[in-house]
C-alpha positions as CSV (number, residue, x, y, z in Angstrom):
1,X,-26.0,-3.6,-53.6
2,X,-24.7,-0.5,-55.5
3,X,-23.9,-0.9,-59.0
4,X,-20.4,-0.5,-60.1
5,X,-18.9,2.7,-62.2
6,X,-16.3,1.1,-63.6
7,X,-18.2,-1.2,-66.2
8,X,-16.8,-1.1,-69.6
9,X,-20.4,0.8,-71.1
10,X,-19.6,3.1,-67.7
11,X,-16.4,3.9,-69.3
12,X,-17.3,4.8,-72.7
13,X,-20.2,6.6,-71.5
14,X,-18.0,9.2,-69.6
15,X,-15.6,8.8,-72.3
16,X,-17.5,10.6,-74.5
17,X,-19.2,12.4,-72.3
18,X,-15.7,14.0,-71.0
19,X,-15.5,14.4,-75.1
20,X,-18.6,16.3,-75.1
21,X,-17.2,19.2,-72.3
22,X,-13.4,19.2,-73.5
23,X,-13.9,18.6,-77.1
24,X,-10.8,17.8,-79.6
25,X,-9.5,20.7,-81.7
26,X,-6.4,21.1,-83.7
27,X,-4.6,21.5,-80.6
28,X,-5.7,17.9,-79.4
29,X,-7.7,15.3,-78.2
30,X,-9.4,17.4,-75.9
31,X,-10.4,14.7,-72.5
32,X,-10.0,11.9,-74.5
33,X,-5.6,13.1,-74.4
34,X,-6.2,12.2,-71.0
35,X,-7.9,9.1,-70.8
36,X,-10.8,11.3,-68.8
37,X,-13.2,8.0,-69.2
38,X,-11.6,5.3,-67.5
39,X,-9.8,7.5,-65.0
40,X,-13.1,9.4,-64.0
41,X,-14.3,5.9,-63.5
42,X,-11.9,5.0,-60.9
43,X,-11.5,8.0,-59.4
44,X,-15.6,8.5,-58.6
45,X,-16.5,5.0,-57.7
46,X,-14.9,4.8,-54.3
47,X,-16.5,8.9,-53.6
48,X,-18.7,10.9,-52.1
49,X,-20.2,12.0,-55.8
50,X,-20.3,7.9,-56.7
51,X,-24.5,7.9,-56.4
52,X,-24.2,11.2,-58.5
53,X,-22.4,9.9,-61.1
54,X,-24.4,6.4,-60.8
55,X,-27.5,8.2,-61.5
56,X,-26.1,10.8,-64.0
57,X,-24.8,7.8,-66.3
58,X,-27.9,6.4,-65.9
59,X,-30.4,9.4,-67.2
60,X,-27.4,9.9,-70.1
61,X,-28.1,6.1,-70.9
62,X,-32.1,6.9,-71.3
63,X,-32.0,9.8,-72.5
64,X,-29.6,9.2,-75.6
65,X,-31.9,5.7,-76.1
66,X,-35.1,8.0,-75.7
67,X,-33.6,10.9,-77.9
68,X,-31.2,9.0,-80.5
69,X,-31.7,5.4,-80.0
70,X,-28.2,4.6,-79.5
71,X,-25.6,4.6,-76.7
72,X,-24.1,7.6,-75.5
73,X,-20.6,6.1,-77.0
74,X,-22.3,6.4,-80.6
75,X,-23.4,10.0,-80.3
76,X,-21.7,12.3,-82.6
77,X,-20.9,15.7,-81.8
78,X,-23.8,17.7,-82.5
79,X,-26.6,15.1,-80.3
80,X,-23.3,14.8,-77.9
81,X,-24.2,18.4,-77.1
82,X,-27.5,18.5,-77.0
83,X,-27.2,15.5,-74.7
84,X,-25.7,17.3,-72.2
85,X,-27.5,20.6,-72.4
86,X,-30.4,18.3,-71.9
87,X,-28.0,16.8,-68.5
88,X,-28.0,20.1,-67.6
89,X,-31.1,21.3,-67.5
90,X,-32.6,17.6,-65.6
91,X,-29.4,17.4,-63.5
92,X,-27.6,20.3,-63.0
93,X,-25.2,18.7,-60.0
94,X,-24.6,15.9,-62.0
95,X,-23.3,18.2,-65.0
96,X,-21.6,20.4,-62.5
97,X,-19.7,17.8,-61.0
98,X,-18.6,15.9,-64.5
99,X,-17.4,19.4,-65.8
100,X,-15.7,20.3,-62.9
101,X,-13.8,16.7,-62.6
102,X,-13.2,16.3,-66.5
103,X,-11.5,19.7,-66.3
104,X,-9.5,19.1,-63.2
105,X,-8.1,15.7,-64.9
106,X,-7.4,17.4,-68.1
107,X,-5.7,20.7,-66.6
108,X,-3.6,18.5,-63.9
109,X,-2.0,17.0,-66.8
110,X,1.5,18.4,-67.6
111,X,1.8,17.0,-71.4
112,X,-1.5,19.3,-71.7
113,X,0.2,22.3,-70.0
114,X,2.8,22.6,-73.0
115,X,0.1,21.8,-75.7
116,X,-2.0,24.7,-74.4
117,X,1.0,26.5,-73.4
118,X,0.0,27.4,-69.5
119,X,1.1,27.1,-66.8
120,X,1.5,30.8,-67.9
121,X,5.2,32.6,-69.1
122,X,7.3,29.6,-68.2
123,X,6.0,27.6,-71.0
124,X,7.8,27.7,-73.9
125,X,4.4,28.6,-76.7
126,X,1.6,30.1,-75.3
127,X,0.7,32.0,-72.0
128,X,0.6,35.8,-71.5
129,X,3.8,37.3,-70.1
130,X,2.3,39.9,-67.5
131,X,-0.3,36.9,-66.7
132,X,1.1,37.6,-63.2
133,X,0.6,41.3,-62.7
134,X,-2.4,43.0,-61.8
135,X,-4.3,44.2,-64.6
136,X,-3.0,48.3,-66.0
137,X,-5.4,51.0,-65.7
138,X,-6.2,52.1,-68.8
């Protein structure tokens, strides 16, 4: 039997690992404004990449133990990133995958479109107005 994603130490592992690729700023919470962890959680365990995320949680897991001696939830920042260089040099489809899905959750969502002011010219802040137009020779 396949272990489950959507365990509660699943959760706050690709909590902050979400955290990790779309960091907070003064703009906001970066992944975590979109609840990346829990959603990600649903959203892979009944997929295709489910065994790629089962066994990408679970060499985060050792290595933060190995590396740090905590969970990945109690990483700070700096070992936060050097956790997932390290994913991403052991397991690059793994960190492909989590980047690409942690950026397609948190660029789907429309209270992030006006806080990064895209989807382009239409937003009120933010954007480029000739974002549209091919680029000027110069």
């Amino acid at each position: 039997m396949k272990s489950e994603i959507n365990t509660a130490v699943d959760q706050a592992t690709l909590t902050a690992l979400a955290g990790g690729i779309i960091p907070a700023d003064d703009i906001d919470a970066g992944a975590k404004a979109v609840n990346a962890g829990p959603r990600l959680a649903a959203k892979v365990a009944s997929e295709p990449t489910a065994d790629l995320y089962r066994r990408g949680l679970a060499l985060a897991a050792v290595l933060a133990r190995e590396n740090y001696g905590v969970p990945v939830s109690e990483l700070n920042n700096p070992q936060l990133f050097d956790l997932l260089a390290a994913i991403r040099e052991t397991s690059p489809a793994f960190f492909k995958q989590l980047r690409a899905d942690v950026s397609a959750l948190y660029l789907s969502d429309p209270q992030v479109w006006q806080r990064i002011g895209f989807p382009g010219p239409s937003a009120d802040k933010g954007g480029y107005p000739d974002f549209d137009q091919p680029p000027a020779d110069r």
